[in-house]
N, C-alpha and C positions, 0 to 999 in steps of 0.2 A: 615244534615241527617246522623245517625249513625245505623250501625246493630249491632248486636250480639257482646256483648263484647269480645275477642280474648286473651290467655294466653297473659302473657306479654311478654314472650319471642318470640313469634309468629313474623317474619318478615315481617316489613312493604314493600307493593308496591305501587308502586306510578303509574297509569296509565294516560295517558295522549292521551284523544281521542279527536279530530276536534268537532267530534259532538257525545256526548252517547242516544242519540236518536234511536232507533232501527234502526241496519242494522246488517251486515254479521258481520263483527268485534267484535261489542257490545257485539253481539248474541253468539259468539262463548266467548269471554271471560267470560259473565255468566255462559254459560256452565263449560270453565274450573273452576271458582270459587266454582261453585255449587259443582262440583264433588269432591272437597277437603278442605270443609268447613272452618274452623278455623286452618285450615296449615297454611295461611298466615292471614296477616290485609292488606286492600285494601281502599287505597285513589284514589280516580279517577279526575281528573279535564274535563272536556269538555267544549271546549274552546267556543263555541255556549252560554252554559248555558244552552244548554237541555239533560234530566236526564231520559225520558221516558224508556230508558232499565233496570236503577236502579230497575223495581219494576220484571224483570224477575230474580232479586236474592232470593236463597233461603233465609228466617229468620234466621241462622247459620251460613251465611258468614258475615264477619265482612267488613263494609263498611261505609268511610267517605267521603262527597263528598267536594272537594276541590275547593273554587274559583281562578282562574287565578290571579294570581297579576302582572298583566303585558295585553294589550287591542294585538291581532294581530298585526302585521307589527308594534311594538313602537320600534324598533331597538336595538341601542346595551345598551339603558338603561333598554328598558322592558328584553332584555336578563339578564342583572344584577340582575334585581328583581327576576327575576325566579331563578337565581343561588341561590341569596339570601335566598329563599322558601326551595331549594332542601340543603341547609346546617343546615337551622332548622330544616328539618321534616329528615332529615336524613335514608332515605329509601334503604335496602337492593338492591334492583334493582328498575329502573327506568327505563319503559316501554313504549314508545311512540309508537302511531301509523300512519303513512301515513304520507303524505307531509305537511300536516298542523300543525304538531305537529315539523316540524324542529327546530323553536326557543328554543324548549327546548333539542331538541339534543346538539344544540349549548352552552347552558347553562351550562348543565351537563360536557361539558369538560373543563368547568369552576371549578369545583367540584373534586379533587383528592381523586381516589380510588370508584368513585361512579359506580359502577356495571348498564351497559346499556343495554337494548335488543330492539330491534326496528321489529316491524312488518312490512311488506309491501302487503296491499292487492289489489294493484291496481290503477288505474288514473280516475282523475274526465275527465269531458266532453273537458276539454280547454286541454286535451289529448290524446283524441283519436285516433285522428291519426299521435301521435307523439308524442315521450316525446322531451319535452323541454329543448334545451341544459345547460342552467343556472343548471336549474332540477338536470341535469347528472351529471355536472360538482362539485355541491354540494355535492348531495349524495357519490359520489365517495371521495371526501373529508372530510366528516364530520364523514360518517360513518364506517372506518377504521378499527376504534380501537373497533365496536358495534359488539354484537351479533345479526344478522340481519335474519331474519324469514319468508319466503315464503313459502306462500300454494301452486302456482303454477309453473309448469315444465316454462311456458312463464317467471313468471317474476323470477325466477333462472337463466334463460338464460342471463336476463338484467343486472343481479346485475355481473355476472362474467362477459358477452361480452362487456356491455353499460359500465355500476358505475366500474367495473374492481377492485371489491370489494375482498380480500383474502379469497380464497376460503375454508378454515379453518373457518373463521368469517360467514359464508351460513349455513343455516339449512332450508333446504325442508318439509314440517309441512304441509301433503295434511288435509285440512279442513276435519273431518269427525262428524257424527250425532247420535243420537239415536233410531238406526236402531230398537228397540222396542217400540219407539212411532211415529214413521213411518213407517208405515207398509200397505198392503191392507187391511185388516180387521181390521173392529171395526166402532164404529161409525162417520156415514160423518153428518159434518154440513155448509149448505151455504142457504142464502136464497135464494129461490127458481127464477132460471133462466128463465125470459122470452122465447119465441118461440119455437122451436121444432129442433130435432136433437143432435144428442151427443155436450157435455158441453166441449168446451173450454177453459182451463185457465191460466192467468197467477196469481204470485204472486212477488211484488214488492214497492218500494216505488215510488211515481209515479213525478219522477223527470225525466230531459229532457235526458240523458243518457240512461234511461230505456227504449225509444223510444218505449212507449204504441203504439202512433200513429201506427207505420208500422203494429203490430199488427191489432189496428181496422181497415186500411185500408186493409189487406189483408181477414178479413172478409166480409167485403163490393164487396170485388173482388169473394169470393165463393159465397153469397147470393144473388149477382144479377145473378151468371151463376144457379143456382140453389139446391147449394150444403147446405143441409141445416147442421146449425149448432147455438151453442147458446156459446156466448163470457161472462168469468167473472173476471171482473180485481178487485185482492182482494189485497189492501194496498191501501193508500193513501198518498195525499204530495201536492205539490206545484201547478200540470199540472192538479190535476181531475176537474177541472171547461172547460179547455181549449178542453180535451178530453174530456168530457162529449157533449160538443159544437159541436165535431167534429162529434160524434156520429149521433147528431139528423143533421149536414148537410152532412151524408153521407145515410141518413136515414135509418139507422139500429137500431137505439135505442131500436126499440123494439125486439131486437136479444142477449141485450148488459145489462148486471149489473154490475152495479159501488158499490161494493161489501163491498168498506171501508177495514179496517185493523180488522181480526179476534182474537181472542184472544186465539182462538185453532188453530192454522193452520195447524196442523194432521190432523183435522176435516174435514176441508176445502179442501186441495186435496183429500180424499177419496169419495168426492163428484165430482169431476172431471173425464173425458174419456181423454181426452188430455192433458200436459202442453204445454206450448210456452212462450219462452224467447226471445226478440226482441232487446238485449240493443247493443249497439253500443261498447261498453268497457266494460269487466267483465275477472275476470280473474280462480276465483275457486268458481262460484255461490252458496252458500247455497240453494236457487231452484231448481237448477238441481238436488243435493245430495237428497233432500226432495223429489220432484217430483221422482226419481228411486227408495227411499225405500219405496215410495208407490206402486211401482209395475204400474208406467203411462210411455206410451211411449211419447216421445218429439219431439216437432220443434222448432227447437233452430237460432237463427245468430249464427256462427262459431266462437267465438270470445274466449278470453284468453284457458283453458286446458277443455272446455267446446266439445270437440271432442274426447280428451283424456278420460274422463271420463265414456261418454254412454259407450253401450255396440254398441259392432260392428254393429251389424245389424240395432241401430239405427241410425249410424252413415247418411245415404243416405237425412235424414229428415235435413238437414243442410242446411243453405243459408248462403253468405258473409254478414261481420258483416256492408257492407253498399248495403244489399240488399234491394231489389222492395216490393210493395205489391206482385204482380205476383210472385213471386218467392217464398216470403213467404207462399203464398196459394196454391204455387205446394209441399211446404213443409208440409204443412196441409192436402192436397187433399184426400192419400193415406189413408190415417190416421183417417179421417171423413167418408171412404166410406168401410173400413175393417174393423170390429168388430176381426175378429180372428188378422188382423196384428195388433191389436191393443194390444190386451192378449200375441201375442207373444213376443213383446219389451217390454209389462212392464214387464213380468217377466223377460225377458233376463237383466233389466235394476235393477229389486231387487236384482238378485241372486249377477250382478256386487257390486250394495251396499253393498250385505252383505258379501263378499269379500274383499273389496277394502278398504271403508270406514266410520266403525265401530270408534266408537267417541275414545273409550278406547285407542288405537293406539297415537289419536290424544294427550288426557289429558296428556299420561305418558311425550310423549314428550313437551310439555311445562312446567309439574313438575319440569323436568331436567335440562330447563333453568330458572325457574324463584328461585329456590332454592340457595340460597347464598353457595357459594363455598368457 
C-alpha cells in the first residue's frame, strides 16, 4: 500500500508499531502525519500485520507499509534480517514504539549512524502491576544512546528512577488533541441507548486491561439500588462476546449498548452525560483528553497521569486502579444524580483542555525530533 508520492528529497521514517490497528499511539501518529503532509515519507511495519489505522491518514501523506522480515522472538538471526532491512531502506530516523518493537531497537544499533527515537506509551496487562525486571534491565541498556519520548509525568519518572536513562536523552511529549473537533457542540451521534437515565460511557478497545467488566459490574451495583442510568461501550475487540455475556448474567442488558467502534467518535461523546475509564494500566489516555474537550465530567480508576490531567474538581470521581464495583459506583453516583455537577466539571474539564492540551503543542514537538539533524 502506497500514498501520495513524496518530493524525493522528502525524509524517509521508518515506524515500527506492535500492532497499527487503532489505538492511542497509531492515532496520535496519524495525527502528527496528517498535520505535515509530504514533510516526510513514512514506511510503517506492524508487526501483528494489522493496518486498520492506515485508513485514518490523510490522501497527501505519503505512506508505505512495510512487512516484518523477521517472525517475533526469532532471536539474533531475525535481528540480523531487520538490520539487514534497516541498511536497505536506509531511513532518516527509525521510530519504534513500546516493548514489542525492541528487536528492532536492537537492530538499529546494529546500523552506524542510524538516527533512533523511541516512544513509550505504557505497559500491557502482564504489567500492571509491575514492570518486569528483565524489561528494566533492557531498556535501561539498549536505549541509551535513543531519543526516547514520553507522554506521561508516571512514565518519565520510570525512564530516569527505574531504566536510569540520561536525562538529556527524556523528552516529555503530553499527548494532546483537536480540541476543535472535540468540542460540546455540534452534532452527537450513538445509536440510541436502551433504558432510562443519563447515558454512561466509555470508549475503548475492548481488551482485558480495559477492565470493561468493573464498569458493567458497577452498573449493576447502581441499577439494582435504584439509581437509574444507561451504559454504552463504544469500541470493540477480543472481550465483547465475554462482556456481552456478562451483561445478560448480571441482567442489565437492557440498560447496556455494545456500541461497536464508531467512525466519528466526536459524535459519539457528545451523545454522552458521563465518561468512565475503568483500565487497570493507562498512562496518558487519549479518552480522558477527548471525554474533557467535550466538556463531560469523569469517573475514572486512578491510574498513570489520569489524575494529573482532570481538572481539580474532578479529581474526587477517582477510584484505585484495582478498585470494586462499589467503589466505582460511589464514583458514578454523584454524577448520575447532579445534572448541575455534572455541567460544572465538564466545563471545568474543557477549559482544562483547552489550556493544557491543544494538539499544535504536541505536533511541533515531534517535528523537532523526527527531522534529521
Amino acid at each position: 500500500m502506497s500514498g501520495t508520492a513524496a518530493p524525493p528529497d522528502a525524509p524517509l521514517l521508518l515506524h515500527v508499531f506492535p500492532t497499527f490497528a487503532v489505538g492511542g499511539a497509531q492515532v496520535r501518529f496519524c495525527a502528527v502525519a496528517n498535520r505535515f503532509g509530504p514533510r516526510w515519507r513514512h514506511a510503517v511495519v506492524s508487526l501483528d500485520g494489522h493496518a486498520d489505522c492506515a485508513a485514518r491518514l490523510a490522501p497527501e501523506v505519503p505512506l508505505e507499509l512495510v512487512p516484518s522480515p523477521a517472525a517475533k522472538g526469532s532471536g539474533l538471526k531475525g535481528i540480523a534480517q531487520i538490520a539487514a532491512l534497516l541498511r536497505r531502506l536506509r531511513p532518516a530516523t527509525l521510530v519504534t514504539s513500546n516493548w514489542g518493537s525492541m528487536d528492532w531497537v536492537m537492530a538499529g544499533l546494529l546500523v552506524p549512524g542510524l538516527r533512533h527515537v523511541h516512544t513509550e506509551d505504557g505497559f500491557g496487562p502482564e504489567e500492571s502491576t509491575g514492570q518486569k525486571p528483565r524489561r528494566v534491565i533492557a531498556r535501561r541498556v539498549l536505549l541509551r544512546r535513543s531519543t526516547v519520548v514520553l507522554p506521561s509525568e508516571t512514565l518519565l519518572r520510570s525512564a530516569t528512577d527505574l531504566w536510569r536513562l540520561p536525562p538529556a536523552r527524556l523528552h516529555h511529549i503530553p499527548n494532546g488533541l483537536d480540541i476543535g473537533r472535540f468540542r460540546p457542540d455540534g452534532p452527537a451521534a450513538l445509536p440510541p441507548a436502551p433504558g432510562e437515565g443519563p447515558l454512561v460511557g466509555t470508549v475503548a478497545a475492548l481488551r482485558a486491561e480495559k477492565n470493561i467488566a468493573l464498569l458493567i459490574r458497577a452498573a449493576a451495583v447502581l441499577l439494582r439500588e435504584g439509581t437509574l442510568l444507561r451504559l454504552a461501550v463504544i469500541g470493540d475487540g477480543e472481550e465483547r462476546a465475554s462482556l456481552e455475556a456478562l451483561a445478560r448474567e448480571l441482567g442489565i442488558e437492557g440498560s447496556v449498548l455494545f456500541a461497536g467502534a464508531i467512525p466519528d467518535p466526536a459524535s459519539a461523546y457528545r451523545a454522552l452525560d458521563v465518561f468512565a475509564l475503568s483500565s487497570t494500566t493507562e498512562q496518558m489516555p487519549f479518552s480522558i483528553l477527548e471525554a474533557m474537550a467535550t466538556g463531560l465530567p469523569v469517573a475514572s480508576t486512578d491510574v498513570g497521569d489520569v489524575g494529573v490531567m482532570l481538572a481539580p474538581e474532578n479529581r474526587p470521581h477517582l477510584v484505585a486502579a484495582t478498585g470494586t464495583p462499589e467503589g466505582m459506583a460511589a464514583a458514578l453516583r454523584p454524577l448520575l444524580l447532579d445534572a448541575a455537577l455534572r455541567d460544572r466539571l465538564g466545563r471545568a474539564n474543557r477549559a482544562r483542555a483547552e489550556a493544557r492540551y491543544d494538539q499544535e503543542t504536541m505536533f511541533q514537538a515531534y517535528a523537532a525530533l523526527f527531522d534529521p539533524r
